[in-house]
N, C-alpha and C positions, 0 to 999 in steps of 0.2 A: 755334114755332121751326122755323125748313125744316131739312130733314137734309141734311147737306152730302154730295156728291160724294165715294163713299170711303171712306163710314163704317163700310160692310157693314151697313147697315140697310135698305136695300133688300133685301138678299140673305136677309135674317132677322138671325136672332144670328150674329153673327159669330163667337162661340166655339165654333156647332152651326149650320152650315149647316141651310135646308129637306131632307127629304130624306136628310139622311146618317144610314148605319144606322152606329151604331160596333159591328164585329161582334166587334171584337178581344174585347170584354169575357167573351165567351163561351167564351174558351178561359182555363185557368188558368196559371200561370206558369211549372207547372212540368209540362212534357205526362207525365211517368212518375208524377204524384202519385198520378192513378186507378187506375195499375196495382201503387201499393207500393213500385213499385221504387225513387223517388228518386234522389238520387246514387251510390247502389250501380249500380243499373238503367243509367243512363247510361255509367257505366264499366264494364261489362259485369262484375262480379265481378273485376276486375282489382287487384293487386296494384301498389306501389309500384312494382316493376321492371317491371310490363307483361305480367306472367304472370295467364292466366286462374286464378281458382280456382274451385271447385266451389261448387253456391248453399248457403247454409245450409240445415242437415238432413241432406245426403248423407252428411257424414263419418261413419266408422265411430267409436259413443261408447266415452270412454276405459273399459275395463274392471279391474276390482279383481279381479285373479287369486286374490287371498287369499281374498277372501271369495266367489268361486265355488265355489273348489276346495275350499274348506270347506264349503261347501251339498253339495258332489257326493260329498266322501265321507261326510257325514250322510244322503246320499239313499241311497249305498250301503249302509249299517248296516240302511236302513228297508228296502228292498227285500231282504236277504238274509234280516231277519225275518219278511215276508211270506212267503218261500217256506218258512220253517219252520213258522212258524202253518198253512201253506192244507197243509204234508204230516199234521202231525197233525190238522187238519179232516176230511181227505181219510181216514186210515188210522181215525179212529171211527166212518167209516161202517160199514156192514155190510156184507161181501163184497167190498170195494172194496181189492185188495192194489196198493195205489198203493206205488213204489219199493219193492218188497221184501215177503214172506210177512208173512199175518199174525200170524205166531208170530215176527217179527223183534222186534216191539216195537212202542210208537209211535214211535217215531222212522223204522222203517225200514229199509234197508241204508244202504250208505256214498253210495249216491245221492240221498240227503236233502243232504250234505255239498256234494255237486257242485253240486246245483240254488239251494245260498244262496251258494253262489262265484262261479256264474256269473251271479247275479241281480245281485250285487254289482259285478262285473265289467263287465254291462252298463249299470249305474250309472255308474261312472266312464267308459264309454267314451261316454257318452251326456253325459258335461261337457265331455271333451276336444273329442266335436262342437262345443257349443253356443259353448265359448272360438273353435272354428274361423270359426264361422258370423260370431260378434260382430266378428270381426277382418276378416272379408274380404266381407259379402255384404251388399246392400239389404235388410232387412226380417228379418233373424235368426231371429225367435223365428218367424216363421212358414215359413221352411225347414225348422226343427229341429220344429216340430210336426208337417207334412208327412212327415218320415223317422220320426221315432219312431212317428208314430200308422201306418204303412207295417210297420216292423216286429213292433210288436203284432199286425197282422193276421196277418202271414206265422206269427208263433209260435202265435197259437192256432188256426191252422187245420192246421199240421203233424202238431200228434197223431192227425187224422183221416184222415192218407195212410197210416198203416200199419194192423195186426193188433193184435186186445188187446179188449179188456173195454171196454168201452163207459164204465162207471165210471169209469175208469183217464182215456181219453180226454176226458170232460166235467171232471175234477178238474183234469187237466193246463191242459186250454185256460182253466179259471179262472183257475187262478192263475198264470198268464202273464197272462192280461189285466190284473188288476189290480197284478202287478208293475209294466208297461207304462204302467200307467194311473200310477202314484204316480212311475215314477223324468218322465214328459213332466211330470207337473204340478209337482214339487219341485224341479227342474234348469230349467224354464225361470222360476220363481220365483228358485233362487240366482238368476242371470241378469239380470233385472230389477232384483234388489237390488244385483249387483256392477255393474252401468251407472246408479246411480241412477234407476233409472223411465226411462232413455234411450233403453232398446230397446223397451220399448214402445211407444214414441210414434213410433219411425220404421217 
């Protein structure tokens, strides 16, 4: 049979020309698929009214003020006992009249008193940070590490700027550090438990 005039059989297949690359196929349908973004992506994070909003992630996570402020005043109970324990550690030593003579007692003078008030004291003010951070900053718990572990330094190296007994001085900067050390690790704990694991993750 002769091919008629027309046919596109000369030309090859006429459904694929010789020759034609179809290069469309190498692109996908949707150009934002590779990047995740999809129809969020193309509407740039856009709201119904037209308003940009922010990408997911950024928002500051919602926080359970109850159960923070309840971890921060159980860090403070823990921390005011720390400096009670580390003054009676500190006054069984030998020679070591940490707060007060050693014929005060163990306990001390009335500066045993001060030093679990203000342990405690910095417990809570070390929640009130951490509600500040989760409310207004990128990345919370690692500002709030940054300042607490800042402040620790600052307290145990203070005892070493003045006069005194060397004892007195290595007792003191212990047990500030480990005060330091308990109220950063327990407060940014409440923290993580009153944002559900939320601030961790950002």
């Amino acid at each position: 049979m002769t091919r008629g005039y027309g046919s596109g059989d000369e030309y090859g297949d006429s459904r694929q020309p010789a020759g034609y690359d179809d290069r469309t196929r190498q692109f996908e349908a949707d150009p934002y698929g590779d990047q995740g973004y999809g129809q969020q992506g193309r509407q740039g994070f856009a709201d119904s009214g037209g308003h940009r909003q922010p990408p997911p992630g950024t928002r500051a996570p919602a926080v359970n003020a109850a159960r923070l402020w309840s971890g921060g005043v159980a860090t403070a109970i823990v921390a005011a006992l720390i400096g009670l324990v580390g003054v009676l550690v500190a006054r069984a030593l030998p020679k070591v009249e940490f707060l007060g003579p050693l014929a005060s007692g163990p306990l001390g003078s009335g500066k045993t008193v001060v030093l679990c008030l203000c342990a405690a004291a910095a417990a809570l003010a070390a929640t009130g940070l951490a509600h500040l951070l989760l409310m207004s900053t990128p990345r919370p718990l690692a500002y709030f590490g940054w300042i607490v572990g800042l402040c620790t330094v600052v307290a145990v190296i203070l005892p070493f700027l003045g006069g005194g007994d060397l004892g007195v001085k290595l007792a003191s900067a212990i047990i500030f550090l480990v005060i330091g050390i308990a109220i950063g690790s327990l407060v940014t704990g409440a923290a993580v438990s009153a944002t559900g694991g939320r601030a961790a993750a950002r």
